[in-house]
C-alpha positions in Angstrom: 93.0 -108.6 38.7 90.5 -110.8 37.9 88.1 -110.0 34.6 85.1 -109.4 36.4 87.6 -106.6 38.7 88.2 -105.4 35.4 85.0 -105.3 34.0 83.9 -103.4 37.1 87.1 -100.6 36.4 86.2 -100.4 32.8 82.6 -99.6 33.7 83.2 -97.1 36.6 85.6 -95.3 34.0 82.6 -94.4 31.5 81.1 -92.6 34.5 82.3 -88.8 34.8 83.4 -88.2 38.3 82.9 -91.8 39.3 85.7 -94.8 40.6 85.0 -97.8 42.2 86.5 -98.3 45.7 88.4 -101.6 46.5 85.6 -102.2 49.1 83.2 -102.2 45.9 81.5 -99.2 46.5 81.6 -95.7 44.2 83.0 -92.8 45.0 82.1 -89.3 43.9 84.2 -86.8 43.0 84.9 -83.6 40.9 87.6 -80.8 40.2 86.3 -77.6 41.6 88.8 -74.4 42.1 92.0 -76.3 41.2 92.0 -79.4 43.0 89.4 -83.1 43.2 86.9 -82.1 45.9 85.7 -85.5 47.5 81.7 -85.5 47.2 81.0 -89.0 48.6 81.1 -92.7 48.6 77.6 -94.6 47.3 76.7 -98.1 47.3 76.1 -98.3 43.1 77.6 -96.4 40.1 74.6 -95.0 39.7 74.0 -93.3 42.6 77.7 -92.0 42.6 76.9 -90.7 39.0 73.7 -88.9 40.7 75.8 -87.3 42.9 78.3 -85.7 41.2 75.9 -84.3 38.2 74.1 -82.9 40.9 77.5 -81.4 43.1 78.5 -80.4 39.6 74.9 -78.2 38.8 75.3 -76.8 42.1 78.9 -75.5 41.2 78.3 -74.9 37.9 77.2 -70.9 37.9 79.4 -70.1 40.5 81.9 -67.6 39.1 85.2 -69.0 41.5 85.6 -68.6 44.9 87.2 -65.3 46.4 89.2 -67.3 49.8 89.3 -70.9 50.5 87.0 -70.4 53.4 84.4 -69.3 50.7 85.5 -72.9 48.6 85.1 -75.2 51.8 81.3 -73.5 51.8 80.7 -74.0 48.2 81.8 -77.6 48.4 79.8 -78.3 51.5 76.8 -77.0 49.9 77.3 -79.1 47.1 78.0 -82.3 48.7 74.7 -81.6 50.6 72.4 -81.1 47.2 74.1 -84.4 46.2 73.4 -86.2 49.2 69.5 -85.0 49.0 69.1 -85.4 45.3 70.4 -89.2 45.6 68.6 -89.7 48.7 65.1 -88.5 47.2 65.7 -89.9 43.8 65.7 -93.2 45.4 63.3 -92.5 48.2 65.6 -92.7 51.4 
């Protein structure tokens, strides 16, 4: 790739939880009961590094899901928080 494509990689990979898409925006993500668990996709690093601290807090004192049902819910709810954190840390 070109340097600025990799100056953009090498940036996104100081970010916990955070990649850069080939469209350019940042995705979300985090390992939660065994496997990644897509949170979102954001238009800056920043935002995608909101998200995922906040999906992260939210998950955090949860002692590990009994079924998968139970894990779908727990994600869900995360994703959610992240979506509203982001969204009223930057007044959307």
């Amino acid at each position: 790739g070109t340097g600025t494509q990799k100056e953009k990689k090498l940036a996104a990979a100081t970010l916990r939880g955070v990649t850069m898409r080939p469209s350019g925006k940042w995705q979300a993500q985090l390992y939660y009961a065994g496997k990644s668990r897509y949170i979102g996709v954001f238009d800056n690093k920043e935002r995608a590094s909101l998200a995922y601290e906040i999906a992260r807090e939210v998950l955090k004192g949860d002692e590990g899901p009994s079924n998968a049902g139970e894990t779908e819910k727990n994600v869900n709810l995360a994703r959610k928080a992240a979506f509203a954190g982001v969204n009223e840390h930057t007044g959307q």
